[in-house]
C-alpha positions as CSV (number, residue, x, y, z in Angstrom):
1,X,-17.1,-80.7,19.4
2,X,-16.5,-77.4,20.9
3,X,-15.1,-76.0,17.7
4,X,-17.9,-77.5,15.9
5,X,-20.7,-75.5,18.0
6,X,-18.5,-72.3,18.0
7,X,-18.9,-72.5,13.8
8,X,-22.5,-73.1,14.0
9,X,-24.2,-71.1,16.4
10,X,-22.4,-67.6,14.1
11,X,-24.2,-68.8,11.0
12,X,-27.3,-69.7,13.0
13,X,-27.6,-66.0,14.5
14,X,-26.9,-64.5,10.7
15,X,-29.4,-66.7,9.3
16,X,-31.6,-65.9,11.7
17,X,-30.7,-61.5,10.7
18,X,-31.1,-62.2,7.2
19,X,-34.4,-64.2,8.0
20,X,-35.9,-61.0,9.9
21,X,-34.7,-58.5,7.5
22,X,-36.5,-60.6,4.5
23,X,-39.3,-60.6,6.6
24,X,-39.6,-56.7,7.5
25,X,-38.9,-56.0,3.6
26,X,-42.0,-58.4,2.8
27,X,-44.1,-56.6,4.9
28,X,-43.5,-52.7,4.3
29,X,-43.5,-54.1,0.6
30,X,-47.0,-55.5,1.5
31,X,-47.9,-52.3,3.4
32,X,-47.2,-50.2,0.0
33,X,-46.4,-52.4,-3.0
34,X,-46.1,-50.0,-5.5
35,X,-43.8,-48.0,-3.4
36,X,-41.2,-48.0,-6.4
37,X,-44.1,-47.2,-8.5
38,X,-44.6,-43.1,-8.1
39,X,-45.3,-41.7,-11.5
40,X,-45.0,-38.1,-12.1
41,X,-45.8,-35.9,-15.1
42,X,-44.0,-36.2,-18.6
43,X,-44.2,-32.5,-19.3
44,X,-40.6,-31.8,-18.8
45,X,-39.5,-34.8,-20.8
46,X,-41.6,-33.4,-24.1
47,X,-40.0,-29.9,-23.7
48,X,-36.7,-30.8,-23.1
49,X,-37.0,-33.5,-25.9
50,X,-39.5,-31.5,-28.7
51,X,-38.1,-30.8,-32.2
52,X,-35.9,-27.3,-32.8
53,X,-37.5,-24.6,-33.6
54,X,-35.7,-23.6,-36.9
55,X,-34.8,-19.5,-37.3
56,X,-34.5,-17.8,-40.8
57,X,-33.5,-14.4,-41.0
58,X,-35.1,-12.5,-44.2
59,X,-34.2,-9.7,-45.0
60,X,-35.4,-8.9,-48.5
61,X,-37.3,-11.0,-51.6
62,X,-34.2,-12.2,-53.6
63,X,-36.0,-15.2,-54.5
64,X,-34.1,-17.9,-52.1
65,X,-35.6,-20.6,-50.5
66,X,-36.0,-21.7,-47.4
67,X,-34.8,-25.1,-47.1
68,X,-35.3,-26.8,-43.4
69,X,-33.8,-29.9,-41.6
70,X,-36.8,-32.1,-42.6
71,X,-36.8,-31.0,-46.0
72,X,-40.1,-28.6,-45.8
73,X,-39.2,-25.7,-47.8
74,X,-40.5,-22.7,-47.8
75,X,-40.5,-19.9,-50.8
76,X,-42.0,-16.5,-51.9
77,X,-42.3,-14.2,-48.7
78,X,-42.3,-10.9,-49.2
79,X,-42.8,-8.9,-46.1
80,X,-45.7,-7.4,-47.5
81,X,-47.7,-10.2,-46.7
82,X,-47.5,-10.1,-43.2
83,X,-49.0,-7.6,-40.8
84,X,-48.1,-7.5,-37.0
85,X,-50.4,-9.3,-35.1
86,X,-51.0,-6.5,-32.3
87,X,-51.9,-4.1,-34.4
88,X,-52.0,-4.7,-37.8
89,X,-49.8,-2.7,-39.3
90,X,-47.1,-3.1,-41.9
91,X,-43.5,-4.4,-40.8
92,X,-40.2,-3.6,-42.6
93,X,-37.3,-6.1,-43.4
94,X,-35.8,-8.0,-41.6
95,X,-37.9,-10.2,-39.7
96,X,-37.9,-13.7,-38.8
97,X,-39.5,-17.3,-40.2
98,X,-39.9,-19.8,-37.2
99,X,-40.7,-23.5,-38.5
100,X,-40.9,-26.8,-36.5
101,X,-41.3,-29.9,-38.1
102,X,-42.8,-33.1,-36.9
103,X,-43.1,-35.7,-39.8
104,X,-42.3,-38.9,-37.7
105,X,-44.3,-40.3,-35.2
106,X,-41.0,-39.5,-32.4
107,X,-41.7,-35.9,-33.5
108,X,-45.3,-36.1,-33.5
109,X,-45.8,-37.5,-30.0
110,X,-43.0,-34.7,-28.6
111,X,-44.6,-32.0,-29.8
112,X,-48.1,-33.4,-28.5
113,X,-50.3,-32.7,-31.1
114,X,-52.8,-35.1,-31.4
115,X,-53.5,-37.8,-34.4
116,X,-57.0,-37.2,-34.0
117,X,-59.6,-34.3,-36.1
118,X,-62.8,-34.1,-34.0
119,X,-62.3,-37.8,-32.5
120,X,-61.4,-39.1,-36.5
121,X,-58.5,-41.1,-36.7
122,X,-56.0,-39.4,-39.3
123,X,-54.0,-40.2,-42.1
124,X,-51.1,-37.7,-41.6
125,X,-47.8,-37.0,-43.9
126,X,-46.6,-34.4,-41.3
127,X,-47.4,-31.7,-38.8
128,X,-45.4,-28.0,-39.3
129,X,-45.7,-25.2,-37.1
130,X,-45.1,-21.9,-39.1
131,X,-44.4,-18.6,-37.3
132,X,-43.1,-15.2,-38.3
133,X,-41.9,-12.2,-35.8
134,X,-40.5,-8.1,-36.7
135,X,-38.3,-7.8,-33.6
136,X,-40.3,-9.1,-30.5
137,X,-43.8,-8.5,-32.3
138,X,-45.4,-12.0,-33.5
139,X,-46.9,-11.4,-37.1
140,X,-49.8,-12.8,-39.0
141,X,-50.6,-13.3,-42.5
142,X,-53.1,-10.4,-44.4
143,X,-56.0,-11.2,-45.9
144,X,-56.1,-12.9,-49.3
145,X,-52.0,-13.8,-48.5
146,X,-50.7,-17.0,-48.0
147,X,-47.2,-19.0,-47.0
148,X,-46.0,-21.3,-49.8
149,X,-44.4,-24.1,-48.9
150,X,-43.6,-27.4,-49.8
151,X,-43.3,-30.4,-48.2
152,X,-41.2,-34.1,-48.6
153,X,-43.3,-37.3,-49.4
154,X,-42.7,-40.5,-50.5
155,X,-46.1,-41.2,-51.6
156,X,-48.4,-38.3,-51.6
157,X,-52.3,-38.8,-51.6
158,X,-54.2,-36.4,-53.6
159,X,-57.1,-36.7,-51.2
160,X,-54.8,-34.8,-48.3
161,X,-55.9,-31.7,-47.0
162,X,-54.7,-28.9,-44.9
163,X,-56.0,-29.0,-41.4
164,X,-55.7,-26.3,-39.2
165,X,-55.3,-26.3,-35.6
166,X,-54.5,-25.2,-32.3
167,X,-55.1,-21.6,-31.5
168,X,-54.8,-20.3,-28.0
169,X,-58.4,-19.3,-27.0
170,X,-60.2,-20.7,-30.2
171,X,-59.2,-24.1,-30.8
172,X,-57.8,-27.4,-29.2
173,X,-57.9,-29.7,-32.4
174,X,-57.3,-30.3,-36.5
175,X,-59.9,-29.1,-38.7
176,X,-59.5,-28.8,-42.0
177,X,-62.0,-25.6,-42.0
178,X,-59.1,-22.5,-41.7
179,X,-62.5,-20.1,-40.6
180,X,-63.8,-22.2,-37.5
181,X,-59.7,-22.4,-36.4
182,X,-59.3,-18.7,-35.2
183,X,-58.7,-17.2,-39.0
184,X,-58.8,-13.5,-38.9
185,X,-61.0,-13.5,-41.9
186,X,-64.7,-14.4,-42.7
187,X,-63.7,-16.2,-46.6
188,X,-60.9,-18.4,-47.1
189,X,-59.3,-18.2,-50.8
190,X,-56.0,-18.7,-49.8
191,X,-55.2,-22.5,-48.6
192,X,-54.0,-24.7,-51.2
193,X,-52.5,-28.3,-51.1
194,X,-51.4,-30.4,-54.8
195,X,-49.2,-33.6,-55.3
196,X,-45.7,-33.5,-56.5
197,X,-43.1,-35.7,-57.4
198,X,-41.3,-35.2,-54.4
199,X,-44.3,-34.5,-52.2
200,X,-46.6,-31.7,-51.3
201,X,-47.0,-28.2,-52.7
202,X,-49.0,-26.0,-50.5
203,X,-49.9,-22.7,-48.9
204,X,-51.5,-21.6,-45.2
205,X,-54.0,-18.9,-45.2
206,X,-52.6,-18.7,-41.2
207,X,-49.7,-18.9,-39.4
208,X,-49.5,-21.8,-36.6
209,X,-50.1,-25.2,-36.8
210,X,-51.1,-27.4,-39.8
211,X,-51.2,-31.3,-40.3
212,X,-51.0,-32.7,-43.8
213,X,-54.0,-35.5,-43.2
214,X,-57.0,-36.9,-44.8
215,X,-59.3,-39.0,-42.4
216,X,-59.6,-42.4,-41.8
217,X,-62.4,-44.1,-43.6
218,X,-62.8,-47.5,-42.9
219,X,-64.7,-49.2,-40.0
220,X,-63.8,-47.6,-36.8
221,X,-64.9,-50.5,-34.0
222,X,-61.8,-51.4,-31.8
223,X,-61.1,-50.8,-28.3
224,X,-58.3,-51.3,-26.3
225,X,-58.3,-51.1,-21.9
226,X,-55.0,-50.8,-20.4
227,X,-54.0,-52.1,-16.5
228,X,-50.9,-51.4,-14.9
229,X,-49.4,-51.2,-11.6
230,X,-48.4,-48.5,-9.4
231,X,-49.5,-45.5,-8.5
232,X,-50.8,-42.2,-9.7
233,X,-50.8,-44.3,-13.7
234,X,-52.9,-41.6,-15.0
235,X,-49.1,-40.1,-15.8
236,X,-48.7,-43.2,-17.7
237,X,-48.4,-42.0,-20.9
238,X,-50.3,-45.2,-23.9
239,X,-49.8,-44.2,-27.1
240,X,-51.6,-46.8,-30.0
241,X,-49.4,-46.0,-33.2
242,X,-51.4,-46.6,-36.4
243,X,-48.6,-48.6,-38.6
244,X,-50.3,-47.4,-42.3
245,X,-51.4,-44.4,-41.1
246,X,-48.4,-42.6,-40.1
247,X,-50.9,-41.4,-36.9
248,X,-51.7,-42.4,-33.4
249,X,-54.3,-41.7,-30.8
250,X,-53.0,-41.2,-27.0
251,X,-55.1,-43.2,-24.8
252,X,-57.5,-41.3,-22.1
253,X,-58.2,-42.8,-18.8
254,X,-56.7,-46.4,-18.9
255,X,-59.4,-47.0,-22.0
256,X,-59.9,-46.4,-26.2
257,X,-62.6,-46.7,-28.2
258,X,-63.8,-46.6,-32.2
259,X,-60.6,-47.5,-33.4
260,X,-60.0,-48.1,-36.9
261,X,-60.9,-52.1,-36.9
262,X,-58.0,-55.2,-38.4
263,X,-55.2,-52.4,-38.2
264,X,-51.6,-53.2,-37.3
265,X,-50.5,-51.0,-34.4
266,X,-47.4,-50.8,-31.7
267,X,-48.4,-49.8,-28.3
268,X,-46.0,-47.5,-27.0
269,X,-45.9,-46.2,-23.5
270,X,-43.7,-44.0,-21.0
271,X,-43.6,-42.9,-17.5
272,X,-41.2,-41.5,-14.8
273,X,-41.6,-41.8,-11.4
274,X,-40.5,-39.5,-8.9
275,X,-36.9,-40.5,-8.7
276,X,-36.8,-39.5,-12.1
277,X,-36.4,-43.2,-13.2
278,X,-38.1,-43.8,-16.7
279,X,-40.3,-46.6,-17.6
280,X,-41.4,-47.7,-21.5
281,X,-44.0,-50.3,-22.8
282,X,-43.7,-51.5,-26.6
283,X,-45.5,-54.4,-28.0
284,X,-47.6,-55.0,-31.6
285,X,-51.1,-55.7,-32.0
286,X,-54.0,-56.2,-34.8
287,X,-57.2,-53.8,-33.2
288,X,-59.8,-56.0,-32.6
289,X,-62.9,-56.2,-30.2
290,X,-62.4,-54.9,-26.2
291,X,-58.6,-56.2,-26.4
292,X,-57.0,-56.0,-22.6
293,X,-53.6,-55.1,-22.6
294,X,-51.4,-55.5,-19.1
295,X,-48.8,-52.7,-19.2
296,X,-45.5,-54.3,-18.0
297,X,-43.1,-51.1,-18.0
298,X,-39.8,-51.5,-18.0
299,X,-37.0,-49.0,-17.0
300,X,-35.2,-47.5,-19.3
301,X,-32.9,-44.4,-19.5
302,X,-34.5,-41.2,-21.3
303,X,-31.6,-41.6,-24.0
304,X,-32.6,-44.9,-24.6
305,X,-36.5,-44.0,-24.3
306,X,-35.6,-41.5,-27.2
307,X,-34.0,-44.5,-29.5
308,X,-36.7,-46.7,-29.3
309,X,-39.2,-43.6,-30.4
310,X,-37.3,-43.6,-33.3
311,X,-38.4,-47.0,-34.4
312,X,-42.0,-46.3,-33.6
């Protein structure tokens, strides 16, 4: 009997440890339930993560083309058509080409451009950013001189159009209007944009940011609201991927409105919280009328954050 005792009263005392310990967890979790919850800004994941910036030295007019990663090429640049941007004045070979290219929605979101012209929903085939430099000095194009370039398409839409974006002090969104997107010049007979068999055939009156879009046309009714736990989920970052329209809009304060109505998207979203753990959300919906969606994030590591983008 002795023995017996000696055997139980041990495991009594650690149930008893265990027991307390349980409780004291349930409480400071009850004092501060989303304690594992801290979100933090994305913005170093997007610039460690954004598409190359792609270099190309030229250093005369031989007639070569520029062919990048993506397949944009770009042909036809003689340095007289670019003036230094500082001053205006003429440059001298060589100088530099700069081109990113964001033509999948992975790109797209990383680069943070929106999928949106003046709260539109777009149709896009692809977003480039075209710059030029002599040395350290950035250049622009002269008046009545453009950048030809072409870009890759499986089905190109003759309706497309040029829109311009995205100039510090001027602009924070597409239009497809060069002169009210910081151009230089008062008349615009420069930008072009035709179908090919392989795409696009093009030219930008300005140097910067364009998006290969037409916009969205049918009825534009849906709405989505977005919950989640944890806190400080305004670093939650809800992306609703248009499926047809190779576009997306990035949701604003838990909530999005006049949505393209009976369209097949993925909602996609990411976070990282303070211990630099990552989070992702990724489910399909048709839009509809006020539809509530509960945002149950799951962790993830970034490489395998970056995978799943590529499916989007």
């Amino acid at each position: 009997m002795k023995t017996t005792l000696c055997k139980i009263i041990p495991a009594l005392i650690v149930i008893s440890l265990l027991l307390t310990a349980s409780c004291s967890k349930d409480r400071l979790n009850d004092e501060n339930p989303d304690k594992s919850n801290e979100y933090e800004s994305l913005d170093d994941f997007y610039d460690q993560n954004e598409p190359e910036e792609q270099e190309f030295v030229i250093d005369s007019i031989g007639g070569d083309t520029i062919v990048a990663q993506e397949g944009t090429q770009i042909y036809d640049v003689p340095k007289e058509i670019f003036m230094k941007k500082s001053d205006h004045s003429d440059i001298t070979y060589p100088y530099t080409i700069k081109l990113i290219e964001a033509y999948n929605i992975k790109n797209k979101i990383l680069t943070k451009r929106p999928g949106l012209a003046q709260g539109n929903v777009l149709y896009s085939d692809g977003n480039l950013r075209f710059r030029a430099f002599k040395d350290a000095d950035e250049l622009e194009l002269k008046e009545h001189c453009g950048l030809p370039f072409s870009a890759p398409c499986s089905a190109p839409v003759s309706s497309t159009a040029l829109y311009y974006g995205f100039t510090t002090g001027t602009t924070d969104d597409w239009n497809n209007n060069v002169i009210s997107a910081g151009y230089l010049f008062t008349n615009d007979d420069v930008t072009m944009i035709q179908t090919n068999t392989n795409g696009y055939a093009a030219k930008t009156a300005k140097m910067g940011w364009v998006n290969l879009a037409r916009p969205y046309t049918g009825t534009a009714q849906a709405s989505f609201t977005f919950e989640a736990d944890g806190n400080n989920t305004q670093f939650i970052d809800i992306f609703i991927i248009f499926n047809n329209l190779k576009s997306y809009v990035k949701v604003s304060n838990m909530q999005a409105i006049n949505l393209p109505f009976g369209e097949t998207v993925t909602i996609f979203a990411i976070a990282k919280e303070s211990s630099q753990q990552m989070y992702y959300f990724k489910e399909n919906y048709t839009t509809g009328n006020a539809i509530h969606v509960i945002l149950d994030m799951n962790p993830a590591t970034e490489s395998e954050i970056l995978t799943l983008m590529d499916t989007l």
